[in-house]
N, C-alpha and C positions, 0 to 999 in steps of 0.2 A: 504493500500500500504506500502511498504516494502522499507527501505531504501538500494542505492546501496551499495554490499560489495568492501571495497576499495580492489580488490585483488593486488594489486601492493605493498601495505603494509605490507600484509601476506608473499607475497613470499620472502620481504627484509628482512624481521625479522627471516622469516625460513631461511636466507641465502640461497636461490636458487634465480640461477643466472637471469638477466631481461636485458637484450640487447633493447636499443635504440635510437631514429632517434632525431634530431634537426631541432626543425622546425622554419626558420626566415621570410617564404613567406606572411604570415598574409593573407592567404585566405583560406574560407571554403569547397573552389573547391577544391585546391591544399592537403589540409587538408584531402580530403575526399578520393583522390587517395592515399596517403600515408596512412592512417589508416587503410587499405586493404592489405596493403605489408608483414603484418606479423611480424614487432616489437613487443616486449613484452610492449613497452613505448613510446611516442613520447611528448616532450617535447616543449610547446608552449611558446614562448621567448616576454619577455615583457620589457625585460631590454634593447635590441641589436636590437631591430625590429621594426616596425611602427604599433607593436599592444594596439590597443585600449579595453578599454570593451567588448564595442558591436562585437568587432570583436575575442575576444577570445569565447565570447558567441556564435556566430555562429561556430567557431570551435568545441565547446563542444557538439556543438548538430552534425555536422557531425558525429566526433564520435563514437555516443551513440550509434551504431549500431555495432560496433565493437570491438572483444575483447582486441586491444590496447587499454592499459590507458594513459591516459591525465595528464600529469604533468605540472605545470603554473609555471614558473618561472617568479615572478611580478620585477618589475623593481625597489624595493627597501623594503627596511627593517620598513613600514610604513602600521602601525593599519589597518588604511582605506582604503587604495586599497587591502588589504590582505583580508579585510570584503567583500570588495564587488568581489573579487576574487572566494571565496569561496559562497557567494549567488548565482553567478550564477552558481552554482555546481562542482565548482572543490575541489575537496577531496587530491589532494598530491599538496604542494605547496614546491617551492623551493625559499629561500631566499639568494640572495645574499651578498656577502661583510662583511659577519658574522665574525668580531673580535675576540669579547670575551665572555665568560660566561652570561653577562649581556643585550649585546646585542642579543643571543640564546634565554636565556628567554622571553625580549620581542617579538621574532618569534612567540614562541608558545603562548605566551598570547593573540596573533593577533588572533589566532584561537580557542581560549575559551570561553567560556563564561562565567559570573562573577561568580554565583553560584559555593560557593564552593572551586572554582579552581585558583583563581586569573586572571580569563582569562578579557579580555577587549571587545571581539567582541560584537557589536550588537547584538542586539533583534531584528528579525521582523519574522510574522507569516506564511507569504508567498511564499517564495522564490523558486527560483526551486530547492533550495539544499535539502529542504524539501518536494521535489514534488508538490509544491504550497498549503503546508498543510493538504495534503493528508499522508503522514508520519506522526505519531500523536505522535510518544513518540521521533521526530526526536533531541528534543532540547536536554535532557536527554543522546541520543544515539552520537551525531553526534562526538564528541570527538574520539571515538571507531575506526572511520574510517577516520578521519582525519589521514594524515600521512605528518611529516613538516620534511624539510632537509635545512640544513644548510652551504652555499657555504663556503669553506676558501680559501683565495685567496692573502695572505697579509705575511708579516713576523709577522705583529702583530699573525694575525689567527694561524701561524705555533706554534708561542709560545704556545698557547693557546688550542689544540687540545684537550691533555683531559678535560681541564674543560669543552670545549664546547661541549664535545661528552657526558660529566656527564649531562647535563640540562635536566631534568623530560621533556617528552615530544618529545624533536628531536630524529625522527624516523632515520637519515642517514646524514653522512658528506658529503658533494658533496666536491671535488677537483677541482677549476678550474686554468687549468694551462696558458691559456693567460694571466691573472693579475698575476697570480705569476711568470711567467719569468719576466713582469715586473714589480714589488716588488724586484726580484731579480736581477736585472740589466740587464738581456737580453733579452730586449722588442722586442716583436716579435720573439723569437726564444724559441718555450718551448721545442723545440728537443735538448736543447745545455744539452750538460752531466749534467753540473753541477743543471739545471733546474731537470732532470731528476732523479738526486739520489734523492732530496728533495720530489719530486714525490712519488716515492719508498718508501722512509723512511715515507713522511704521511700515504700513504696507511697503512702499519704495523702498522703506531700510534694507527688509527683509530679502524684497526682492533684487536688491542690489548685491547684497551680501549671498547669493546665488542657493536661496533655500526658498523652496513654496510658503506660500502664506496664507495663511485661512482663518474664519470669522465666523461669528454668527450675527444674525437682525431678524427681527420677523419684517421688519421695514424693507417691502419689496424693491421701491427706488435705491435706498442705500445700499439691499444689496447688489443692483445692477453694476450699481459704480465701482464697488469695492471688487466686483468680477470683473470692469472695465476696467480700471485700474492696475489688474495684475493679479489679484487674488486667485488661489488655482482652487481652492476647495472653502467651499460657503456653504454653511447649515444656514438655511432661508425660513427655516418656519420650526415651530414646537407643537409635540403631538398636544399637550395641553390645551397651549393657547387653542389650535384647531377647534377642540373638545369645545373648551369653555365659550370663543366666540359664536361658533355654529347652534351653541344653543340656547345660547343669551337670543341670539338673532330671530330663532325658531319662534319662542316663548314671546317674544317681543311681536310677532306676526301675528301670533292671536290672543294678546293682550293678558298676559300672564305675568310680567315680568316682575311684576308689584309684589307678585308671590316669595320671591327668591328668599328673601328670609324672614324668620320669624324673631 
């Protein structure tokens, strides 16, 4: 058996473009309707959401059936849930809160293995990343299709873009601009101008400093521009927000809406 190819890796690197969805609903039902929709990505949230292991694992296996890839963003910049992130078979991992150069490296050490490479991850024989050992040269190979991105979100992170973009191993800058409006003093508003040029001006860092860059907005204008701009891979909307608008909208059509709470 044959290990999977991470194509979501491929296509950031070739810089062709990957358009995808936010997923904060933590179920594999919900999971398994949006994996059909046709994103190039949907991104399983473990930072902002009430997902647990077992519940990102039964996501992964929804799925497995469909050509959206699965991107995990874990809920911190830590060895051990990155290990066990990746055991149960996720291959593009996104680390938030990423500072500086030093902090980069340990992302990717998270998903190495010590041979050789300075990586830290665990050893085990088993896992389903390896197809429960049915992958034979998976230890050897699994680096190849790991693919790690690196959230900046900080003034410290702004500082710091090319070195972080320089660290052996991060596959993509992620931009996230909720913490950075507020880093930058307009909490809650990443649409305010001034949020917006810094937006801009990373984008170009990143993409100057010769690493893919990618974002989220549910704001479809913005994100046109930040894919005009250069951005290679944009999450453009949240299974949530969908949820929540669609039914606010419904309720509001036949004059319900007054109901919402008690």
């Amino acid at each position: 058996m044959d290990m999977p190819i991470n194509t979501f890796k491929r296509a950031i690197v070739e810089r062709k473009r990957q358009i995808g969805l936010w997923s904060h609903l933590s179920s594999y039902v919900s999971m398994e309707v949006i994996a059909g929709a046709g994103f190039d990505w949907i991104l399983i949230d473990m930072e902002h959401s009430p997902n647990e292991l077992f519940q990102v694992h039964q996501q992964l296996l929804a799925m497995a059936e469909y050509a959206t890839q699965p991107v995990v963003r874990v809920a911190w910049n830590d060895k051990v849930m990155i290990k066990r992130v990746i055991d149960i078979g996720a291959q593009t991992i996104l680390v938030p809160y990423v500072q500086n150069a030093d902090e980069a490296r340990a992302a990717v050490a998270a998903t190495r293995y010590p041979s050789g490479a300075g990586g830290l991850r665990g050893f085990t024989a088993q896992s389903r990343a390896s197809r429960f050992g049915r992958v034979k040269d998976y230890h050897q190979r699994a680096a190849q299709e790991m693919c790690v991105i690196v959230q900046v979100e900080t003034r410290e992170a702004l500082d710091n873009i090319e070195a972080i973009a320089a660290v052996d191993g991060v596959d993509g800058v992620f931009i996230g601009p909720g913490d950075l409006s507020a880093s930058l003093g307009f909490l809650g508003d990443a649409g305010h101008a001034d949020v917006q040029r810094v937006v801009i001006e990373s984008i170009d860092r990143i993409v100057a400093a010769g690493k893919p860059a990618g974002i989220l907005t549910g704001d479809r204008s913005l994100a046109k521009n930040y894919i005009e701009r250069g951005c290679t891979f944009a999450a453009v909307g949240a299974d949530i927000a969908l949820l929540a608008r669609a039914a606010e909208q419904l309720a509001q059509e036949f004059g319900c809406a007054s109901g919402a709470r008690r």
